[in-house]
N, C-alpha and C positions, 0 to 999 in steps of 0.2 A: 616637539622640538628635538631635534636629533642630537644623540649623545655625543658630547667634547671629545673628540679623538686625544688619548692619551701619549704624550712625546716620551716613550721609557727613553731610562738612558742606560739601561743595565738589565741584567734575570738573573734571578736568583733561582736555584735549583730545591727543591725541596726533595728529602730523601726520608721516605714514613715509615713505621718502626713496624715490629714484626707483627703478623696476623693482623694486618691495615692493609689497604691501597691507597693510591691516589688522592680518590675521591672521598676516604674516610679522613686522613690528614689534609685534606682541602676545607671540611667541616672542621675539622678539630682546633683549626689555627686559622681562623675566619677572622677573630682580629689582626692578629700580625698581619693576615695577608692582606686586607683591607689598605691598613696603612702604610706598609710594603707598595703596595697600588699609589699612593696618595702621595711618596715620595719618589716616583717614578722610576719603578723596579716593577720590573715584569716577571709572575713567580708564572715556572713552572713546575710542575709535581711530578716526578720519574714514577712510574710503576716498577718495584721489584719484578726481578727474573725468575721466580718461584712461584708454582701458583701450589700451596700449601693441601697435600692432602689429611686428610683425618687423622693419621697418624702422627701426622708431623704437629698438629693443635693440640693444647692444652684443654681443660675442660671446662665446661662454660663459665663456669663459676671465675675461673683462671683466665678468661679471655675477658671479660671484665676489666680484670688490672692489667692489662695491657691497654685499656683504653680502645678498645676495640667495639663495634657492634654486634651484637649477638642475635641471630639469626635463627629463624624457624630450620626446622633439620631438611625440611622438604625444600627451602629456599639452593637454590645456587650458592656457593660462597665464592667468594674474590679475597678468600684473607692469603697475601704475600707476605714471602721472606727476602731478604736480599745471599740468605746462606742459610740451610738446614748442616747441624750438628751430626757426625758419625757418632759410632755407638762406643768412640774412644775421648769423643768430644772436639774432635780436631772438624776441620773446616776448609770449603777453602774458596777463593775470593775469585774467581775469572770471571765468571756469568754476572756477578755485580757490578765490576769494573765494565764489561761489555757491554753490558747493557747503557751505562752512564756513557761512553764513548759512541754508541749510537745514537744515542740523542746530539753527543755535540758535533758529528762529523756527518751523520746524514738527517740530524731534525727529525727524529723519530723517536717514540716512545713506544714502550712492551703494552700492546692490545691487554686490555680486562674486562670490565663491563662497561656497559652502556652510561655509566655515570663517570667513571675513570673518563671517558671521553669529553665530558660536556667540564671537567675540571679545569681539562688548558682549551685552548685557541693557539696550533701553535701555527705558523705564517713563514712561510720563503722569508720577509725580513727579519725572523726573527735573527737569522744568521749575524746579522751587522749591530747587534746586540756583544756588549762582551757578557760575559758571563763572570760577575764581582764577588756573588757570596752563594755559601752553603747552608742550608738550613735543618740538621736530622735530628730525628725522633727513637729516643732506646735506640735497637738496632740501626736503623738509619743513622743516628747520631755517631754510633761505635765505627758504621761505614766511612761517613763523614771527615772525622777526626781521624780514618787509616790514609786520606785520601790526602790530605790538607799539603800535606809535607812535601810531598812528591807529585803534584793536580799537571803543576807544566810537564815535567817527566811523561807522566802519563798520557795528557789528552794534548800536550801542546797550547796547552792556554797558560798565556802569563799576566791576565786579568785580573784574579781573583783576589780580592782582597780580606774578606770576612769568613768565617764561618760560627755559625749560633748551633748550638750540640743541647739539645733539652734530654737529660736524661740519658745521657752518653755511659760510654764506658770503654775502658782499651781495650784491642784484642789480648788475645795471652799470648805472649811473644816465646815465652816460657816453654808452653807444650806445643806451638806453631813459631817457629824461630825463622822462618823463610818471609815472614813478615815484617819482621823488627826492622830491615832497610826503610820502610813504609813512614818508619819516624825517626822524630827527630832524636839526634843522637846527645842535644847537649840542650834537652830541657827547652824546646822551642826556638832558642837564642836564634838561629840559623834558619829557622820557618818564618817567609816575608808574611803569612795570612795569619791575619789576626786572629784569637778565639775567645769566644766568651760562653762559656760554661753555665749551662740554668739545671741546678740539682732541687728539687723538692725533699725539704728534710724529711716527707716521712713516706718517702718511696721505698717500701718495700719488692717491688719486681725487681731493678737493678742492687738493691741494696747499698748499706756503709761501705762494703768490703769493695765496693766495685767503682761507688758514686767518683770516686776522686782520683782515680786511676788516671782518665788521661788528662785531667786538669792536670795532676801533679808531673805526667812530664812533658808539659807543654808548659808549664808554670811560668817560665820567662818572657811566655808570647801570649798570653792568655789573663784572662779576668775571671772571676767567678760570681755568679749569683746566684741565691738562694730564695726560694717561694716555701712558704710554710703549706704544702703542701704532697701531694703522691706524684703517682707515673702518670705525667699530664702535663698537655702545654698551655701554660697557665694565661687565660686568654684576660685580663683584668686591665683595667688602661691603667694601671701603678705599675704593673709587670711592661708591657707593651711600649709605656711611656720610655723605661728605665732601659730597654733593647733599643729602642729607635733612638737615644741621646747616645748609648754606649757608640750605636755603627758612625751618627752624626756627628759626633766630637774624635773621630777616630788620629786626625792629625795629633789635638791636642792630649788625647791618652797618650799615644803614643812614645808621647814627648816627658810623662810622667819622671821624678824623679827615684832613684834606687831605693832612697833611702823613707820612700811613704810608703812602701810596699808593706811592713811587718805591722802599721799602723792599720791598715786597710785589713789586713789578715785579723788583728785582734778584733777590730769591731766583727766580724766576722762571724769568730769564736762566740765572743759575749752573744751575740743575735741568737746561735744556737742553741748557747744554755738558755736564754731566756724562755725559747722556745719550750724547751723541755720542760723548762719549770710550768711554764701553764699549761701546759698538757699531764703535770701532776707524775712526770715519767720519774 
C-alpha cells in the first residue's frame, strides 16, 4: 500500500549545536520531529557553514557533552559549527546567516555527508511552504535566538511564528556590540515570534551563568521550561507533549494575563529547589 502523501502546512527549520550536523540532530530530536511530521510541519535540518577541524574540537571525552557522536580517528568527521571563536573570543556571524538565506532563497542546503542528505527531502514545492518556526540546539539555539528579532529584516520572511531554543544561550553583546541590533531592545515586548526556552537544570556545557541569558531578555515574549536533565534535547513524550501544547495553544498563551507571570516563575523556582534537594546538592 503506498504511503499517505503528507498535506504540510509549514517547515520548520532546524539549526544543530556545535560539533553535530544535520544528520546527528535528525537522530537526536527524532521525537519532536516525528510529531512535528504528525502535526503537519515539514522539518528541515540546515547544515552549519563550518566544517570543524581538529583544532577547532574539544576532546573526546568533551565531545560527549555536546551530545555529539564520537568517532574512530581514521573515520571522516562531519562535526559543524555555525561560528568558530578568535583567539580574543569574538566571532562573527555572516557565513551563518548566509548559509540560512540560501536555503530560503535558492532551496539549498551546505553539502556534508552522505547521511546529512538522506536527513531532508527537499522539493521545488517546498518554496510555497512558509517557513513558521525555529528550532536550535546549544549553539544553533544561541543562532536562533540572534535571529528571531530581526528573521523579516533579514530573509524577508514575515511567517515565522515560534521558535523552541533547547539549551540556548545570548551572544555577548558586551565584547561583540555590532550584534546587539540582532535583539530586542525592550525584553522581547516588540519581537512578534514567540520563544520558549528548554534549559536542563544540570547542563553543565552551557552553564548557570549562561542557561538564562537570553530567556531573560526576551522574557516578555518567551516561556521557559525546564527538564531535569544535561546538554540534550530531551526526547520524552512529557517533554514533547509539554512543546507540542505550548506551539498548539499559542493564540491562548498569548493572551495570558500580566499578573500570572510571577506565579508561573515561583512554581519555577520551587521545581528547582526541589530538584537539588534530590540530587542531595
Amino acid at each position: 500500500m503506498p504511503k499517505k502523501e503528507i498535506a504540510y502546512k509549514g517547515r520548520v527549520l532546524f539549526l544543530h549545536g556545535f560539533a553535530q550536523s544535520s544528520s546527528v540532530f535528525y537522530a537526536k530530536s527524532s521525537a519532536l520531529r516525528k510529531r512535528f511530521q504528525s502535526l503537519g510541519y515539514k522539518t528541515i535540518y540546515l547544515n552549519a557553514p563550518i566544517n570543524l577541524i581538529p583544532s577547532d574540537l574539544p576532546s573526546s571525552d568533551s565531545l560527549s557533552k555536546f551530545n555529539t557522536v564520537v568517532v574512530n580517528e581514521e573515520e571522516k568527521t562531519n562535526y559543524r559549527g555555525w561560528w568558530t571563536k578568535k583567539p580574543d573570543h569574538t566571532y562573527k556571524l555572516d557565513d551563518a546567516i548566509a548559509c540560512v538565506e540560501k536555503y530560503i532563497k535558492d532551496n539549498e542546503i551546505v553539502s556534508g555527508s552522505p547521511e546529512d542528505d538522506k536527513s531532508n527531502q527537499i522539493l521545488d514545492s517546498d518554496r510555497d511552504l512558509p517557513i513558521v518556526g525555529l528550532v536550535g540546539f546549544s549553539q544553533g539555539a544561541a543562532f536562533a535566538g540572534a535571529l528571531v528579532h530581526t528573521f523579516e529584516q533579514l530573509f524577508g520572511v514575515d511567517t515565522l511564528e515560534f521558535a523552541l531554543l533547547y539549551s540556548g544561550f545570548k551572544i555577548d553583546t558586551k565584547l561583540m556590540p555590532e550584534y546587539a541590533e540582532l535583539y530586542s531592545q525592550r525584553n522581547g515586548i516588540d519581537t512578534n515570534v514567540r520563544m520558549l526556552h528548554i534549559v536542563g537544570e544540570l547542563d553543565t556545557v552551557v552553564g548557570d551563568d549562561r542557561a538564562y541569558t537570553l530567556y531573560d531578555s526576551t522574557r516578555e515574549n518567551s516561556h521557559l521550561l525546564k527538564h531535569p536533565g544535561g546538554h540534550f534535547v530531551p526526547n520524552s513524550r512529557i517533554m514533547i507533549d509539554q512543546v507540542v501544547n505550548w506551539i498548539e495553544n499559542k493564540n491562548e498563551e498569548s493572551e495570558k494575563k500580566e499578573e500570572e507571570k510571577p506565579k508561573a516563575e515561583k512554581s519555577e523556582v520551587d521545581d528547582l529547589l526541589a530538584m537539588i534537594e534530590k540530587f542531595g546538592a
